[in-house]
C-alpha positions in Angstrom: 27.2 10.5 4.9 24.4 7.8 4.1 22.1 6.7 6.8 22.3 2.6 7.0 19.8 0.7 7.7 19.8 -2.9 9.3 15.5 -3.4 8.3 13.7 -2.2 5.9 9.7 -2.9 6.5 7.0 -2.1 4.1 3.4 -1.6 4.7 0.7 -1.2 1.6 -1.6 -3.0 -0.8 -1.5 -4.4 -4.0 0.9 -1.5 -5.2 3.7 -3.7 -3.2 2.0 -6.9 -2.4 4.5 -9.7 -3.0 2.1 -12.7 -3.2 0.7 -12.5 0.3 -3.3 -11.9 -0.6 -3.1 -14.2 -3.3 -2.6 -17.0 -0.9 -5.3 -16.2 1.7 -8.7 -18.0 1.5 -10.1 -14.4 0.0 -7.6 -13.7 -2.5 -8.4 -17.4 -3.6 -11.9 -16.9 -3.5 -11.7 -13.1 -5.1 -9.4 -14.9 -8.0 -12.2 -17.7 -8.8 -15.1 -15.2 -9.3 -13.2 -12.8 -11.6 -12.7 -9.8 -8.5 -9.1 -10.0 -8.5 -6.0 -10.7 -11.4 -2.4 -11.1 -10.3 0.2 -12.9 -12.5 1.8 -16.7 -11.3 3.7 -15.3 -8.4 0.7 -13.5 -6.7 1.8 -9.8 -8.1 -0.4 -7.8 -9.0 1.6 -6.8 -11.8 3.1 -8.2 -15.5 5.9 -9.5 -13.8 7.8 -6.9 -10.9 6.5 -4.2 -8.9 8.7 -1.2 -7.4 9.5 -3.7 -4.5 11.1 -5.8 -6.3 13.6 -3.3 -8.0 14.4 -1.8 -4.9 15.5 -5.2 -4.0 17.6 -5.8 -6.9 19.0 -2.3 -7.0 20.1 -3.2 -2.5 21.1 -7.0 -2.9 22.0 -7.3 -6.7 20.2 -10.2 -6.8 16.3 -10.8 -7.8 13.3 -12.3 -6.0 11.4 -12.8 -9.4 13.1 -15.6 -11.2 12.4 -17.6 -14.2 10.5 -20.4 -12.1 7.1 -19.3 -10.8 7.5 -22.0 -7.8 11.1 -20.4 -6.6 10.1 -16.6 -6.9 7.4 -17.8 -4.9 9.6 -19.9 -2.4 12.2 -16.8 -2.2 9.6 -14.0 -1.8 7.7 -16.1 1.7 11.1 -15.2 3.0 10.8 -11.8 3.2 6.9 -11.8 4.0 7.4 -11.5 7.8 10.1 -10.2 9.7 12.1 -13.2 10.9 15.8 -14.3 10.9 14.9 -15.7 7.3 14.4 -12.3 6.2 17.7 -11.0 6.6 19.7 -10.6 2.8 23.5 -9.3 2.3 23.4 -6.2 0.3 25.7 -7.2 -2.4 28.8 -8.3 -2.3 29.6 -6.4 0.7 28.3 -8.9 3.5 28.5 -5.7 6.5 25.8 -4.0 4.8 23.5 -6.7 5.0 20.3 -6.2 6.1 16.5 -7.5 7.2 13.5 -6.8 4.4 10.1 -7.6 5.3 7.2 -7.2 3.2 3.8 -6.7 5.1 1.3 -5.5 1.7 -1.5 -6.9 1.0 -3.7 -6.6 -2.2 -7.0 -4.4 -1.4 -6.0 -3.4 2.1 -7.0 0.3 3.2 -5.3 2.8 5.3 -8.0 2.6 7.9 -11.5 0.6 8.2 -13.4 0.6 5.4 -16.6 2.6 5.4 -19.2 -0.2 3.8 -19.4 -4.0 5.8 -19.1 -5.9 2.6 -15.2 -4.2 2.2 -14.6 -4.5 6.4 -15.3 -8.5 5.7 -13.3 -8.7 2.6 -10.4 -6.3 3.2 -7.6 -5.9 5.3 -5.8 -2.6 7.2 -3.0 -1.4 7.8 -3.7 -2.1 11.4 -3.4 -5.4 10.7 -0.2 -5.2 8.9 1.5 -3.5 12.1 0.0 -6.0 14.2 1.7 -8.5 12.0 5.3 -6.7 12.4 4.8 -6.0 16.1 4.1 -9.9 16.8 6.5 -10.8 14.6 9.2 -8.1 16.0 11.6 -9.8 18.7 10.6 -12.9 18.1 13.7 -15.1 17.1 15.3 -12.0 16.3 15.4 -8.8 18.2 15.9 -5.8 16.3 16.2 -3.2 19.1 18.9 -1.1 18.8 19.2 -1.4 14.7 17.5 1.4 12.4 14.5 0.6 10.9 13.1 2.0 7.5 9.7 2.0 7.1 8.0 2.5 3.7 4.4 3.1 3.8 2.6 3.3 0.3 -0.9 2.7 0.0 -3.0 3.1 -2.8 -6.7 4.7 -3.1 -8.5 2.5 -0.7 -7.5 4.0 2.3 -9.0 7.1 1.0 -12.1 6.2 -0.9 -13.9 3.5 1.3 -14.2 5.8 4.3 -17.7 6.9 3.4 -16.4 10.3 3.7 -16.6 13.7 1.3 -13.0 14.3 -1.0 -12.3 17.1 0.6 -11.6 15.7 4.4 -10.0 12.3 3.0 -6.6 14.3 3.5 -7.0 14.6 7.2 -8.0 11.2 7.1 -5.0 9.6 5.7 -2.9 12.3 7.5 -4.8 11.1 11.4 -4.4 7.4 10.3 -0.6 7.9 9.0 0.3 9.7 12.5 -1.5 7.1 14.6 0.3 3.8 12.8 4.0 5.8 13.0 3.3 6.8 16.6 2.5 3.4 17.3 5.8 1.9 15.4 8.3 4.5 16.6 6.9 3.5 19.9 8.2 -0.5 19.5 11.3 0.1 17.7 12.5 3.5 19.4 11.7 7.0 18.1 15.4 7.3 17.7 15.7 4.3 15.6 12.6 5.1 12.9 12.7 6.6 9.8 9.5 6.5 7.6 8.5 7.5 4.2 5.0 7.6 2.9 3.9 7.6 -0.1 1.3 7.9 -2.8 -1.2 10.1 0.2 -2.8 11.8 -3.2 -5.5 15.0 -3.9 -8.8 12.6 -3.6 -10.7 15.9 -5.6 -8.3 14.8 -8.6 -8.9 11.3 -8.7 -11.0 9.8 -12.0 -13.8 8.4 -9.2 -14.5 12.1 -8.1 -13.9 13.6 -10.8 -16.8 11.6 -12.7 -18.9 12.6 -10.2 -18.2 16.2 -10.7 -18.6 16.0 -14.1 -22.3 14.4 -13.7 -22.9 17.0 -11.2 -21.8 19.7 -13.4 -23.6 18.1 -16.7 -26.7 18.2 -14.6 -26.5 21.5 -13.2 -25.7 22.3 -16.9 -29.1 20.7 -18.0 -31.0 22.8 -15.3 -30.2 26.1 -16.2 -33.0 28.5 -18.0 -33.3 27.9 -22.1 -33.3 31.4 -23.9 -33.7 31.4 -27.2 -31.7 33.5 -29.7 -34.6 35.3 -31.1 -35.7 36.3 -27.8 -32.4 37.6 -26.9 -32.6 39.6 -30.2 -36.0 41.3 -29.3 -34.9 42.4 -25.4 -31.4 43.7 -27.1 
């Protein structure tokens, strides 16, 4: 038998954001020097991310519409957990349910390594801290099963100023500590998570050009022999 849910939370970056970081003073400011390109509704997409079809495929029903200023207007509701977050999941009205969308464009797992990304980037401490202030208040949850969907990008990974090959225990320490920390507010009992995207750092293009200097130069470094020298020694 299917597990139902009564809220479905999601954590992340811009893999998921639904126009919150557009809005902010930064994601203005990041927009106006070229740093940052989302589409009219503050996606960082063509037109939907996964979000979004998940949505459609629960409620039968779409946040994106054919006006940029009511996708935008529909989407706030479900950018905080609240009583205006709560949707019927289609034409079923028992099944309905809360969403609440916590991403934000450019934030990391944990803190970023170098200041100039701490000042410019969010975590996703800061996107619990959100849920937990916004948790009980209006509405109280307790009791209900909660779904949490944690999907993260690169960032959390590659601004921790640390070698690829102890990023994994990174994202593994900072995974454990947020879930602890949510199962905690809600109820072990009543948490379910699934994380995604927590890739190989080794295979990723930014190491992997760096590998391919490394090996290029080691490459460059080695001893010349000649072929006629060869021939005389053989």
């Amino acid at each position: 038998m299917a597990m139902q849910f009564r809220n479905v939370v999601v954590f992340g970056d811009s893999l998921s954001d639904i126009g919150i970081m557009a809005k902010t003073g930064m994601g203005k400011f990041a927009k106006k020097i070229g740093q940052m390109t989302v589409n009219p509704t503050g996606r960082y997409s063509d037109c939907r991310n996964w979000t979004d079809h998940m949505y459609e495929a629960a409620t039968g029903r779409s946040l994106v519409a054919g006006d940029v200023a009511a996708t935008i207007s529909a989407s706030k509701q479900h950018q905080s957990y609240s009583a205006v977050s709560k949707c019927d999941a289609g034409a079923d009205s028992a099944n309905w349910f809360r969403y609440a969308n916590y991403a934000m464009g450019g934030a990391c797992g944990g803190t970023p390594y170098a200041t100039s990304k701490r000042i410019a980037l969010s975590t996703m401490k800061d996107e619990v801290t959100a849920f937990k202030k916004d948790f009980g208040k209006g509405i109280n949850g307790k009791g209900e099963r909660f779904l949490f969907i944690v999907w993260f990008g690169a960032n959390d990974l590659y601004t921790a100023g640390l070698p690829p090959t102890q990023m994994g225990s990174v994202a593994i320490k900072i995974a454990s500590k947020r879930r602890n920390e949510i199962a905690a507010l809600v109820g072990p009992q009543y948490a379910k998570f699934v994380f995604a995207n927590l890739g190989m750092p080794l295979s990723a293009a930014r190491y992997q050009e760096k590998f391919d200097r490394q090996q290029q130069k080691s490459r460059a470094a080695e001893p010349k022999h000649s072929s006629e020298g060869y021939a005389r020694r053989t």
